[in-house]
C-alpha positions in Angstrom: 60.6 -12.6 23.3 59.8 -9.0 21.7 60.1 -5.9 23.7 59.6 -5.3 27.6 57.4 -2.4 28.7 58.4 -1.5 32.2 57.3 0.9 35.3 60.3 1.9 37.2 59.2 2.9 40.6 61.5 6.2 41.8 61.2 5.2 45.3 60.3 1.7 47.1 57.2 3.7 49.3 55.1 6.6 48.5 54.2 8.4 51.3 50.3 9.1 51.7 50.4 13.4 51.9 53.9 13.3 50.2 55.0 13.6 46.5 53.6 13.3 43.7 55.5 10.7 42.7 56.9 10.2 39.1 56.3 6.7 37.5 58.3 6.2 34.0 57.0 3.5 31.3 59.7 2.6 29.3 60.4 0.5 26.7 63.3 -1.8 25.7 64.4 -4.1 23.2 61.5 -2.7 20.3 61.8 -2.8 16.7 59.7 -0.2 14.2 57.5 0.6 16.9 54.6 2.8 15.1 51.5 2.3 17.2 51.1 1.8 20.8 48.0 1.6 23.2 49.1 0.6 26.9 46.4 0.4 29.8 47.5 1.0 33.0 45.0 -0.6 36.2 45.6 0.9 40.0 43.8 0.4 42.8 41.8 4.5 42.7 41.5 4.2 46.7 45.1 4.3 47.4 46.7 6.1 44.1 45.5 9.0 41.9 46.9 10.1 38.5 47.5 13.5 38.9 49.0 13.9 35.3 50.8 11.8 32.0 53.2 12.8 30.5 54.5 12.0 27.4 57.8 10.4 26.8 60.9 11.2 24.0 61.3 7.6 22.8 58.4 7.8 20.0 59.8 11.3 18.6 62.7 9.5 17.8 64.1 10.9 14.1 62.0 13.6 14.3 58.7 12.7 13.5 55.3 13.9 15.3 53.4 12.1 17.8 49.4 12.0 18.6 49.5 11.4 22.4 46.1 11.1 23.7 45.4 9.8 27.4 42.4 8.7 29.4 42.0 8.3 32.9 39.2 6.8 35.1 39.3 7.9 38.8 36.8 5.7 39.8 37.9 2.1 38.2 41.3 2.8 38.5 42.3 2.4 34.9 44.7 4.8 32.5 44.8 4.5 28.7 47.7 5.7 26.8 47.9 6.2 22.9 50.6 7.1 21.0 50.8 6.9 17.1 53.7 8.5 14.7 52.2 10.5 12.6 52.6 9.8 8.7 55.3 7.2 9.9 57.2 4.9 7.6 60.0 3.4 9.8 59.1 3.2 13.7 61.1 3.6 16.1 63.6 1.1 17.6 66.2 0.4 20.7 64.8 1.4 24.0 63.5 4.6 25.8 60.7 6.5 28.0 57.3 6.3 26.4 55.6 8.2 29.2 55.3 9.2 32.8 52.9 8.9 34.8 52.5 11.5 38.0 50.8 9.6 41.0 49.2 10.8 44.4 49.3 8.5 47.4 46.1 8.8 48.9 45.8 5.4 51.3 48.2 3.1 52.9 48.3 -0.4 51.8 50.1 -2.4 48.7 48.6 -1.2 44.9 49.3 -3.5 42.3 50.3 -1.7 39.0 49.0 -3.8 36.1 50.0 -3.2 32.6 48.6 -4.3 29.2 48.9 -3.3 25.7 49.4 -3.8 21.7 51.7 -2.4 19.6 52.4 -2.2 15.8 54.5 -0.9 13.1 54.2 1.4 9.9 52.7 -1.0 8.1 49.9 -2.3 10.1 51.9 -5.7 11.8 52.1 -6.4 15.6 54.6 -5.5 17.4 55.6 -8.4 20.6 55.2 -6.8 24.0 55.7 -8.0 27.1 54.5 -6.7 30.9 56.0 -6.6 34.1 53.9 -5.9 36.7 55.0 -3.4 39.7 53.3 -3.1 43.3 53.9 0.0 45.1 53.8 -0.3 49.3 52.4 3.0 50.4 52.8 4.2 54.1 
């Protein structure tokens, strides 16, 4: 099956004029994980990314990480990119990859989509799998 990337919601509502609210990405079950880009979709008129974080689980053994992130306010979509620099091994098991600090800004249900591709040291994909979260806002 390869490795699950999950959201884990801290709360099940957000509150529109409370918060923010911390969203971790995590991953579990990954082998020599070198490479990741993950893209994040939201719905902009009821969350906002206020701010990403970047997560322990690449550091792993040490080695440095190039964390870059994106965000567009007006589609509603977050890209996340995180390479080991002058990796040979990956990293492997399970662990936070990043966090991702929302705003409630509307009522209503937003659908958190996730998609990505992974690969190790040497350049082969790495399986991912996705599961979707949808956060009820009052």
């Amino acid at each position: 099956m390869g490795a699950q990337v999950v959201m884990n919601l801290p709360v099940s509502d957000f509150r529109v004029g409370a918060g923010p609210y911390t969203v971790p990405i995590s991953v579990t079950g990954v082998s020599r994980l070198s490479v990741l880009s993950l893209t994040v979709t939201f719905n902009p008129t009821l969350l906002r990314v206020r701010s990403v974080q970047e997560g322990s689980f690449l550091r792993q053994g040490g080695v440095a990480v190039a964390f870059t992130q994106q965000v567009d306010p007006t589609t509603g979509r977050l890209d996340i990119t995180m390479t080991r620099t002058g990796d040979q091994t990956g990293a492997s098991g399970s662990g936070l990859l990043a966090a991702v600090l929302f705003d409630a800004v509307a009522p209503g249900s937003a659908p958190l989509n996730m998609s990505g591709v992974a690969t190790t040291a040497q350049g082969q994909p790495v399986p991912l799998s996705f599961a979707p979260v949808t956060v009820g806002i009052k």
